[in-house]
N, C-alpha and C positions, 0 to 999 in steps of 0.2 A: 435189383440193387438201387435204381433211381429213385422208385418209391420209396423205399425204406429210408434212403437222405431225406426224401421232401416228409416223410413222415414227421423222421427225426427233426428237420428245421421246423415243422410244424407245433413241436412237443415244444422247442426250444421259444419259440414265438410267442405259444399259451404260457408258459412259465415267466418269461419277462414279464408279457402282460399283465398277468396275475400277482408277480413281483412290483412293480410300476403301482399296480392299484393298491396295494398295500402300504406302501411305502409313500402314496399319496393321497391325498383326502382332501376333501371338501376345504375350502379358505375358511379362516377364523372368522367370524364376526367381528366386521369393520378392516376386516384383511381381503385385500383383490385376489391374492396370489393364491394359489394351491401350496396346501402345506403339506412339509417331507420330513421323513425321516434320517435325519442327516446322522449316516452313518461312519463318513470321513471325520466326525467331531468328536471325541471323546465324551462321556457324559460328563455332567459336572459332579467333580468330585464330594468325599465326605467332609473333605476339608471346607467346603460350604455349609454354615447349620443346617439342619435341616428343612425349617420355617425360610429359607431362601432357597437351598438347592431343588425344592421340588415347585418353586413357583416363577419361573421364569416369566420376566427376561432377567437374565444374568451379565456382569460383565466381561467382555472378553479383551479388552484392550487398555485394560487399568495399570500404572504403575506399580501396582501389587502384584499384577496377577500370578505370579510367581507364585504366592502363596497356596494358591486352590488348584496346580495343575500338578501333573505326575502325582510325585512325591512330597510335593509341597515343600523343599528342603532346599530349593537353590535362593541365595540372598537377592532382596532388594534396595533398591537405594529409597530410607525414607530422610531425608535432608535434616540434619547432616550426619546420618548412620546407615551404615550398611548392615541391614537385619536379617538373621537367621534364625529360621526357625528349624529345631533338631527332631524330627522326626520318630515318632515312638518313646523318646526320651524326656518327653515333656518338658523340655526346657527350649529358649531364645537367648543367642548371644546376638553382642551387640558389638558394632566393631567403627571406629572412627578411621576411614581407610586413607594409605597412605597412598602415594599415585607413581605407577610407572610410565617413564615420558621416553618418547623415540618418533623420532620426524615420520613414521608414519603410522603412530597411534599413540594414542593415552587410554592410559585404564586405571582403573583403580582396585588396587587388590584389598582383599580380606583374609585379617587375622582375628582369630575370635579372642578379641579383648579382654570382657566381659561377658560369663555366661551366669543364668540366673534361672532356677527350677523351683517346687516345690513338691516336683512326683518323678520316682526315678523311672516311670514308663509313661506313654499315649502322648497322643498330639494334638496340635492345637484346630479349632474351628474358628472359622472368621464368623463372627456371630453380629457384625453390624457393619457398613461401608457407607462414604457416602462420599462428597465431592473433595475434601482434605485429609480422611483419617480412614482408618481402617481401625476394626478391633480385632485382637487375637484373644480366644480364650485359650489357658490350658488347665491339665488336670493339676490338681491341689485344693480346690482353683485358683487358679493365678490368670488377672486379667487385665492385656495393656492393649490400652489405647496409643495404639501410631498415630501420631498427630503430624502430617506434613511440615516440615519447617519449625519443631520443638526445638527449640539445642537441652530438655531433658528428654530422657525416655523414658514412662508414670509406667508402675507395673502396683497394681493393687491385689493386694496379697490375701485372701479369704480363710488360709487356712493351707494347712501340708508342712511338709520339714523345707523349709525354705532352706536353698543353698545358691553362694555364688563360688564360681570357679574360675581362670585362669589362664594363658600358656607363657605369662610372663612369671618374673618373677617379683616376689613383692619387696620393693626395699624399706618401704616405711607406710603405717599406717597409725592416723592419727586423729581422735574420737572427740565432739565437741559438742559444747549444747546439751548436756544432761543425754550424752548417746544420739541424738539427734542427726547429726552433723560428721560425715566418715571423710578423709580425704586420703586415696590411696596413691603411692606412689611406684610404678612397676620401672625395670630396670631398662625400658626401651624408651624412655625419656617421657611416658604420657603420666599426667596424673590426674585422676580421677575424682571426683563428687560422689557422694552418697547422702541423699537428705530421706528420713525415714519419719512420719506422722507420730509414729512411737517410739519407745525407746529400741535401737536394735545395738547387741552387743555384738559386735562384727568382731572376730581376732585377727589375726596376721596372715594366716594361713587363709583366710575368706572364708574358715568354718564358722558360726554362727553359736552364740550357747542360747538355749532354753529355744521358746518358739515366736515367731513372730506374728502377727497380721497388721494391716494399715496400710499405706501410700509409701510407694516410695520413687525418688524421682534420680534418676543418674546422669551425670553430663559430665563432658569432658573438662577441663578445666587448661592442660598444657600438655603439647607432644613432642616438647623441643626443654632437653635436659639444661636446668639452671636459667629456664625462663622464668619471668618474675610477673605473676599473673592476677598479684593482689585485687586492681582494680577491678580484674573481668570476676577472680571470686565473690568480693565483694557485690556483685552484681547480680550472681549465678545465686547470694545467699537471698539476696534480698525480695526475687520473684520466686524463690522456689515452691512457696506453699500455695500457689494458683496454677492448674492443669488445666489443658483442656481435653476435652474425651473427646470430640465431633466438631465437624466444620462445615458450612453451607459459602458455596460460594454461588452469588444472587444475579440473575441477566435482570433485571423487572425495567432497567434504564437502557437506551442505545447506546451502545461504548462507554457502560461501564460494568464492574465488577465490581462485588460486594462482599469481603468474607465477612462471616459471622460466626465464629469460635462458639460453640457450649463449653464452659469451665465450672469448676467444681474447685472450690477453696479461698480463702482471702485473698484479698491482692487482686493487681493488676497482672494483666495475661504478660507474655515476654514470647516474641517469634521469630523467626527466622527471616530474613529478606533476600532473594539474588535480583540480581541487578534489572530484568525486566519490568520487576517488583516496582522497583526505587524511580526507576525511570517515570511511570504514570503514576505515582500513589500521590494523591491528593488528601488524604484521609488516614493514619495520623498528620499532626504536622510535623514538619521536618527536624522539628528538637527532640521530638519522642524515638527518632534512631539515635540509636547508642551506637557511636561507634566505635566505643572500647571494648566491643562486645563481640567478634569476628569468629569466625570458622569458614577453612577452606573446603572447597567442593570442585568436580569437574565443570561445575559450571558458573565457575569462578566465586568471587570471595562473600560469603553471606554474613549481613550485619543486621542485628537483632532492631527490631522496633517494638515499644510497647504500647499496647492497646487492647481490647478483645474483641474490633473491627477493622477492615481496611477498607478504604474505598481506593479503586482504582479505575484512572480516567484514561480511557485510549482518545488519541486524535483523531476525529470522524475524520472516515473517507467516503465519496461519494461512488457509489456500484452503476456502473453505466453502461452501457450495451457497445459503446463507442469508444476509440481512442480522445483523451483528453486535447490532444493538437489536430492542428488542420492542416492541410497539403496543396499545393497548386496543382495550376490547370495540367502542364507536363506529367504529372506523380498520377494525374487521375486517368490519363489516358494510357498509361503503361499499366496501371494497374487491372483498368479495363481489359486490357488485351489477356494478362495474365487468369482474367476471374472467368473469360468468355470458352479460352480452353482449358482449364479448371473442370470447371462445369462442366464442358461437353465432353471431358473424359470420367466424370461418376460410373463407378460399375458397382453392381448390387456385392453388399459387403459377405465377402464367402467365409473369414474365420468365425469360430462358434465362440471365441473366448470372451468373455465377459471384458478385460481390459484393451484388445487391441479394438474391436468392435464400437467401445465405446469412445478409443481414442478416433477412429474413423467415421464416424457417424460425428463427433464435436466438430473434424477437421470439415466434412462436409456443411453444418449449420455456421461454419466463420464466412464462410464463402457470401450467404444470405445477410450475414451485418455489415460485411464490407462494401457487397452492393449498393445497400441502404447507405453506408455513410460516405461513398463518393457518387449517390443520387444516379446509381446505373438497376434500376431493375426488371431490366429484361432478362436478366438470369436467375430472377428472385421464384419464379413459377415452378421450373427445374429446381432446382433446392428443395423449394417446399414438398414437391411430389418424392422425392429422392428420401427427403426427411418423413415423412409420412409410412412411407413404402419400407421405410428400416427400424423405425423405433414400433410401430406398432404392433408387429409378431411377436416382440418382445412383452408389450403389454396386454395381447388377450388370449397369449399362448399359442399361438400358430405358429410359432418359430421352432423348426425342429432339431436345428442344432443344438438349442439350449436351452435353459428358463430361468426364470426368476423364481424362488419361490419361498415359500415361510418355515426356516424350522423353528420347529416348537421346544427343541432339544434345550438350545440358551436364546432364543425369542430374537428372527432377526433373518435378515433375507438373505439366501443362499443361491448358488446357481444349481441346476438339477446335476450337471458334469461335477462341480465343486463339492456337491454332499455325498457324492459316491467314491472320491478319489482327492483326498488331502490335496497333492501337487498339483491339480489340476488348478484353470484359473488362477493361479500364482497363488494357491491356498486362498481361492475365496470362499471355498468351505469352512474353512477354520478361520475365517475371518481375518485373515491378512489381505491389506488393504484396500478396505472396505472404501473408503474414501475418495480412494484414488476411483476406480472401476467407477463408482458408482455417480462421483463429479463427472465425469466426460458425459456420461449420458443424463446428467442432470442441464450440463449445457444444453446438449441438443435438445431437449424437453423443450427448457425454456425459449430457445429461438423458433422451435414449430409451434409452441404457444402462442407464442409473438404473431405467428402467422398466422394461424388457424383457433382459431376463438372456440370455434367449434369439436374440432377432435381434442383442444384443451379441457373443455367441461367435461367430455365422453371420459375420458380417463385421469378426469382429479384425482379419483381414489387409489390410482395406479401410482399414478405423480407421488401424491404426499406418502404412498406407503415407502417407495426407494429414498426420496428425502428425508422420511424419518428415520430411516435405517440410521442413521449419523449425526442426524438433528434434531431428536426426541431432547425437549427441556425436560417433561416430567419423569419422573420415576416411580418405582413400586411396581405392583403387578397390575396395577388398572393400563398400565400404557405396554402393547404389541413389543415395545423397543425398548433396548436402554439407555440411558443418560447418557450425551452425547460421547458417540461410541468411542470416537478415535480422540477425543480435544481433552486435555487433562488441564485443566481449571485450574491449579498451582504450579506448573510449568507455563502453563500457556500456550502452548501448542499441543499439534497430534504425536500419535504414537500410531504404527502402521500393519505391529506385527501377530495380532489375533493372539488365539491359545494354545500356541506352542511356546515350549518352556525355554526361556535363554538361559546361561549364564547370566549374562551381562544385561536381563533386564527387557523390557521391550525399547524397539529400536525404530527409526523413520530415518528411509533414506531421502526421497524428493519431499523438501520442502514446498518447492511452488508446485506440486500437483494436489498438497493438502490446502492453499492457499485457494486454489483454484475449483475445489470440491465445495470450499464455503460461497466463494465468491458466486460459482450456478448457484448455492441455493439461494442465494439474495435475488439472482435473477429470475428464478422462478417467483420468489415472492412478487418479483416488480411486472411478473407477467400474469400475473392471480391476482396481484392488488390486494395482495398480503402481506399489512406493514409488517407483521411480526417479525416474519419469514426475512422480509429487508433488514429488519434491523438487526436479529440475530447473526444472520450470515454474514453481513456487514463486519460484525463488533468480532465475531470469532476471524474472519480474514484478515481484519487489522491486527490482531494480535499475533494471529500465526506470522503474517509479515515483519510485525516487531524481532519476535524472538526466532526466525530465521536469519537477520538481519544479528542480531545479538550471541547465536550458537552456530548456524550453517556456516555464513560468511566469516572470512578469518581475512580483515584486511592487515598490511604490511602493517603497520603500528596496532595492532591488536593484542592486549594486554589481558584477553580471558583466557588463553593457553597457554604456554610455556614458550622460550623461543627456540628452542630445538624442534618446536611442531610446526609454530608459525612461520620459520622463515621456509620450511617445505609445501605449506599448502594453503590456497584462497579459498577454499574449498572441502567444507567435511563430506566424506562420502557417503558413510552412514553414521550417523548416531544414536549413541545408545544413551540407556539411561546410566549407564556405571563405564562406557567406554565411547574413544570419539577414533572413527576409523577410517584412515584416507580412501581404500579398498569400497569396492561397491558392489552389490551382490552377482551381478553381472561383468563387471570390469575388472581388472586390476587397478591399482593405484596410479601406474603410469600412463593411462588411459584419461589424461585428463580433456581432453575432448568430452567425454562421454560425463565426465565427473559434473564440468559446466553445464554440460545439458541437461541432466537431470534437476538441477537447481532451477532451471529455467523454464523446463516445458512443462505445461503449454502455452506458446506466446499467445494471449489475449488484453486486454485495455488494463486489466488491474497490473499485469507485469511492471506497468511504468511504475509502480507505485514500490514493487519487491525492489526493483534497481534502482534506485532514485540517486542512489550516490555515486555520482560518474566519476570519482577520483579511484573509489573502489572495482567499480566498472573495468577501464582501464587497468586495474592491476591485475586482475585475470583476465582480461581477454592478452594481457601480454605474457602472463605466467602459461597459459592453455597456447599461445600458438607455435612453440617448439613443437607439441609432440604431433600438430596435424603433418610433420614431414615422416612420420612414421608408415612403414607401408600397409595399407590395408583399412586404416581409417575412415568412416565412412561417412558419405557425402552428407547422410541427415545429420550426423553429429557436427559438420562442419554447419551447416547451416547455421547453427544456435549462435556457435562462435562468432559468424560475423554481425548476426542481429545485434549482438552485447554490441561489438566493433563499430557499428552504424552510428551509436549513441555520439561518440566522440570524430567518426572521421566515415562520413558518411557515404561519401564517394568511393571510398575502395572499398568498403563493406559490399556497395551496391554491385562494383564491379565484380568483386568473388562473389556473393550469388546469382549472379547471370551465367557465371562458369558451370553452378553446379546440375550434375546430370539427374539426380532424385533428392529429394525431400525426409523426411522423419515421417513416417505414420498417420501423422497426429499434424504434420504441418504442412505447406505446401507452397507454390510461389507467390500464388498473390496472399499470402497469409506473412512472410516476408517482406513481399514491397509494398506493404501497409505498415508495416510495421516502420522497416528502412526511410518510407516517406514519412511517415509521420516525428523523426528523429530532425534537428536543426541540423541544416548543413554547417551552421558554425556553432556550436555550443557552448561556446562563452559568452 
């Protein structure tokens, strides 16, 4: 009977094995990692042309993605329309969505407006993408270019029985321009634009007589009955005959951004702005936004500028391995004490998971800067061997928990537990937050780089392969990765949630952990002496901070949500692209401890930079400290709350974390009383 078991586990042993060697293979050319067959990921669908689906990398974190997963039929938000594509039925409606508000959510729901075909079966292929626009082809062919931030939507019509359709009802429709010129009016107060290249004989009913082909461009015009909308018509007539198909947005400068529109027709382009936008654009000048020109959005009110370029200038920040402020002699001997038993409790890190591991391996290299920058490094040796002894299994595979490694599937580093089992790694198989994982041990890279010159060269090619996972500028199939994975270039920040299909779009909950993913890879550049590296991670960190700062935070006079939202929360939990949710995927809402924290970790030097506005500050760490009387809340979430709390009143901050019994994962005490000290005892 023994035998036969050990047989049996014998059989079982050769079969994994022989599973394992199948499923893994030799690294790519100019790839470190062993590549796998990541069978937790779906393939990529037919909704990809084919000239893209079989040449990977593909993208897995776009604000489209909606489009190329399942069914390809749940809407997305392309600013300012919520698009649907109808599946099998060859047709896209297009819907200018209205918003439902309740203190602890906003959404924006979809009515299908306007629907528009030319084949009453098959579905669309995305047959071009790039940093602002996506194209949809469908059968007829009928072919629209999504142009981020259009206020039309171009659908160029090749041929087929061209048809638009409906759920409202039409009260008046009204033909101009030698047929040119359509202006619809339905009975839920919105009225409608139709500009056609040709002549198109639209009736009442939105049947069509004879056949059509040529450009046609639709935009909302008013959604509020016996509004008087003359001058924005007026406006909507005057730019209609310029489109744009495509859009490049340029890094080539430090802290700046560059769109560059392809259009197609006379005239001057006409675009969308949200307020991140308006805040750095240096390029129009400031009379080229129209502001008669508006349309509401969740992420508040968008006003058209003309141009068929922007330039946008962020404010350099400097990436620095240290806190910005200095501390006296008392703040360095407390901290000492704190970094000496710190250090002599390191234990070899036991979880396999790609996210806590790498939050514990960063929380050990803070230990190594803090030394350095209160001049104690007698516990910089320890560190370094601790950092050595943890990221490197990682890098030449001897780690038998886990691994790093290449699928080839949609081009892009996966963990070996993650490509066999979706949930696994918080779905770092499928590419849910990439960012996050892969920032923490981007930090620690950079700080054993700092140390060791030498195990730094040994695994450059380790280093830049997980950097690029998130940091690849090129695109096409010559580059391993795709264009930066998580950072959407017309939002201006990340998105966290891979290639699963939302409703509601893709979504990011921690802003400062995506803050914090760019900010290591600046520091690996400053540890390689690779400006590029500095200045990209830099220019994407400062922006992510901007527009955290403009969507996460919700201070008491914030006027980009509604005030049934604002006056319940300082704090978005998660947001989406079509919804903003107090709720956190881990938390509930009233869990606002945990809500602060996540906004917050990891405390590092760039932090000071995400909080900078201590009026703001203050109103959540006042709105967050009811629910720490709640029972059961735990010490690491407390910690965050008083770090915020230090900023303004430093002495009771310092005094609750001396109380507390454990730390965050990711943080620990002298990672605190560096922090604590480094804050003015008086802040005025």
């Amino acid at each position: 009977m023994m035998r036969k078991c050990l047989e049996k586990a014998a059989e079982r042993l050769t079969l994994q094995r022989f599973q394992r060697r199948r499923s893994e293979v030799e690294p790519k050319p100019d790839q470190p990692f062993p590549s796998i067959n990541n069978t937790a990921a779906s393939d990529p669908t037919p909704f990809f042309a084919e000239n893209l689906r079989n040449h990977p990398p593909l993208p897995t974190n776009s604000p489209w993605q909606n489009f190329v997963l399942r069914q390809g039929s749940q809407p997305e938000f392309i600013h300012p329309y919520l698009i649907k594509s109808n599946t099998n039925r060859g047709s896209i409606t297009i819907c200018y969505p209205s918003r439902i508000v309740q203190s602890a959510f906003i959404i924006q729901s979809f009515a299908p407006d306007i629907t528009i075909s030319c084949s009453h079966t098959g579905s669309h292929v995305v047959s071009h993408f790039d940093d602002l626009s996506i194209t949809l082809d469908f059968p007829g062919p009928l072919t629209v270019p999504l142009v981020r931030g259009s206020p039309y939507i171009t659908c160029i019509v090749k041929g087929g029985d061209l048809r638009f359709s409906t759920i409202h009802a039409v009260l008046n429709l009204s033909s101009h321009n030698h047929h040119t010129k359509h202006k619809i009016v339905f009975n839920n107060g919105q009225s409608w634009l139709i500009y056609s290249s040709n002549p198109l004989y639209l009736n009442k009913d939105l049947s069509i007589s004879g056949s059509y082909q040529g450009v046609l461009r639709i935009s909302i015009l008013s959604d509020k009955v016996g509004e008087v909308a003359d001058i924005k018509e007026r406006i909507l007539d005057r730019f209609s005959t310029a489109y744009p198909v495509s859009g490049l947005a340029q890094l080539r400068t430090p802290f700046r951004v560059t769109y560059e529109w392809k259009k197609t027709g006379q005239g001057e382009l006409l675009m969308l702005s949200h307020s991140v936008h308006r805040q750095i654009l240096a390029f129009p000048a400031p009379d080229r936004i129209l502001s008669d020109l508006t349309y509401r959005s969740i992420d508040g009110e968008l006003l058209a500028i003309v141009g068929d370029s922007w330039i946008l200038e962020e404010t350099p920040i400097t990436v620095s391995w240290y806190s910005m402020k200095g501390s006296d002699e008392e703040a360095r001997n407390h901290i000492v004490r704190a970094l000496e038993k710190d250090v002599s409790n390191l234990q070899p890190i036991t979880t396999p998971s790609t996210y806590f591991y790498g939050k514990a391996v960063a929380r050990a290299a803070r230990f190594a800067l803090i030394a350095e920058e209160v001049h104690y490094h007698n516990v910089i040796p320890r560190v370094k061997e601790f950092l050595e002894k943890s990221l490197t299994p990682w890098l030449d595979g001897s780690y038998r928990g886990n691994a790093l490694m290449y699928d080839t599937k949609w081009g892009g580093l996966v963990s070996r537990v993650g490509a066999r089992d979706s949930g696994a790694d918080f779905g770092f198989g499928v590419y849910n937050d990439h960012h996050y994982h892969l920032g923490y041990f981007c930090y620690a890279i950079a700080v054993l780089a700092k140390l060791n010159r030498s195990w730094a060269h040994r695994f450059k090619p380790h280093v830049y392969s997980i950097v690029n996972d998130f940091m690849t500028l090129t695109s096409g199939q010559q580059s391993l990765y795709t264009r930066l994975r998580n950072f959407d270039l017309w939002k201006l920040h990340s998105w966290a949630s891979g290639i699963t299909e939302f409703a509601d779009g893709r979504n990011q909950e921690s802003s400062s952990e995506a803050v914090n993913a760019y900010y290591s890879a600046a520091l690996i550049g400053v540890a390689y002496g690779d400006v590029h590296l500095i200045a990209t991670g830099s220019t994407l960190a400062a922006l992510e901070i901007r527009s955290a700062k403009a969507w996460w935070h919700v201070p008491v006079n914030s006027t980009v949500y509604e005030p049934e939202f604002t006056r319940e929360n300082r704090v978005i939990g998660v947001l989406w692209e079509n919804k903003r949710d107090s709720g956190l995927w881990f938390a509930p809402a009233n869990w606002r401890e945990c809500r602060l924290g996540i906004q917050l970790l990891p405390i590092v030097p760039i932090t000071e930079l995400l909080f900078s506005n201590l009026e703001f500050v203050k109103e959540l760490v006042e709105w967050t400290t009811p629910a720490l009387k709640r029972e059961g809340v735990g010490e690491g979430w407390k910690g965050f709350v008083y770090a915020l709390e230090s900023m303004y009143d430093r002495e009771n901050a310092l005094k609750n974390v001396m109380n507390l019994n454990e730390h965050d994962g990711g943080n620990s005490l002298s990672n605190l009383l560096w922090w604590i000290y480094r804050r003015s005892s008086n802040p005025n």
